[in-house]
C-alpha positions in Angstrom: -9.6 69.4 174.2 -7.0 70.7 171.6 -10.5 71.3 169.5 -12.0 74.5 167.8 -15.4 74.6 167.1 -17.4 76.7 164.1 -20.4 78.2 164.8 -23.0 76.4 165.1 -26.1 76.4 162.4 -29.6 76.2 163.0 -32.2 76.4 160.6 -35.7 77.0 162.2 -39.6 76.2 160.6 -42.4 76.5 162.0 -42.7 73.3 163.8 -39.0 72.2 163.4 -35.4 73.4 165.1 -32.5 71.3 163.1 -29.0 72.5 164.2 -25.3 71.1 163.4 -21.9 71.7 165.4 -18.3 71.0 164.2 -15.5 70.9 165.6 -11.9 69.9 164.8 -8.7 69.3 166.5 -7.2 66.4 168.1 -10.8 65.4 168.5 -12.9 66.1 165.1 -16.9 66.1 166.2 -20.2 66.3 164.0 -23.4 66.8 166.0 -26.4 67.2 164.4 -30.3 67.6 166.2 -33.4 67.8 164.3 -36.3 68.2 166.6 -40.2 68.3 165.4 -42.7 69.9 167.7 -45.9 68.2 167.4 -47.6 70.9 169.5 -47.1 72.9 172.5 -46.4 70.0 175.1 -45.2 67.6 172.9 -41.6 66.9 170.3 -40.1 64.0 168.9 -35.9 64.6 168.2 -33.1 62.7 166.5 -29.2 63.9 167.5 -26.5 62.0 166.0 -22.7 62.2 166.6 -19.9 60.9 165.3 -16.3 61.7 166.8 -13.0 61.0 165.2 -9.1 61.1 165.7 -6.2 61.1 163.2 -9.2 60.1 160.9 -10.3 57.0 162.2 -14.5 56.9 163.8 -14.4 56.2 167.4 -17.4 56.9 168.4 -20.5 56.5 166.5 -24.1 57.7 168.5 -27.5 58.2 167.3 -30.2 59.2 170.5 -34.0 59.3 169.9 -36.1 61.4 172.4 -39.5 61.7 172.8 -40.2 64.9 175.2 -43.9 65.5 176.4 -44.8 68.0 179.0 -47.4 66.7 181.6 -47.6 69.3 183.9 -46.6 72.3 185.8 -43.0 71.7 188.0 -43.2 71.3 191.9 -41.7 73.1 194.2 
């Protein structure tokens, strides 16, 4: 809310997607992924954010995920 956001950047390798959005306004937000594909059915990521008003952190998150694919969805 009350927030504009800049584009976001992603930088790509071959087994890696990292990525980082900003945005600032009432509510100033830094997001940040960096994911590592350690094949076709498996990754391993790391996201952090950090959100602040007037200057001051109030909130302060960092999520590990582990993704694996096991098999074909059903219906």
């Amino acid at each position: 809310i009350n927030s504009t956001c800049d584009a976001p950047s992603i930088e790509t390798g071959a087994r890696s997607l990292n990525w980082r959005l900003q945005c600032h306004g009432q509510l100033d937000i830094d997001v940040t992924g960096n994911f590592k594909f350690d094949g076709v059915n498996r990754y391993t990521a790391t996201i952090t954010s950090q959100g602040r008003m007037g200057g001051a952190l109030i909130s302060d998150v960092k999520t590990d995920v582990v993704g694996e694919r096991i098999g074909d969805c059903q219906q």
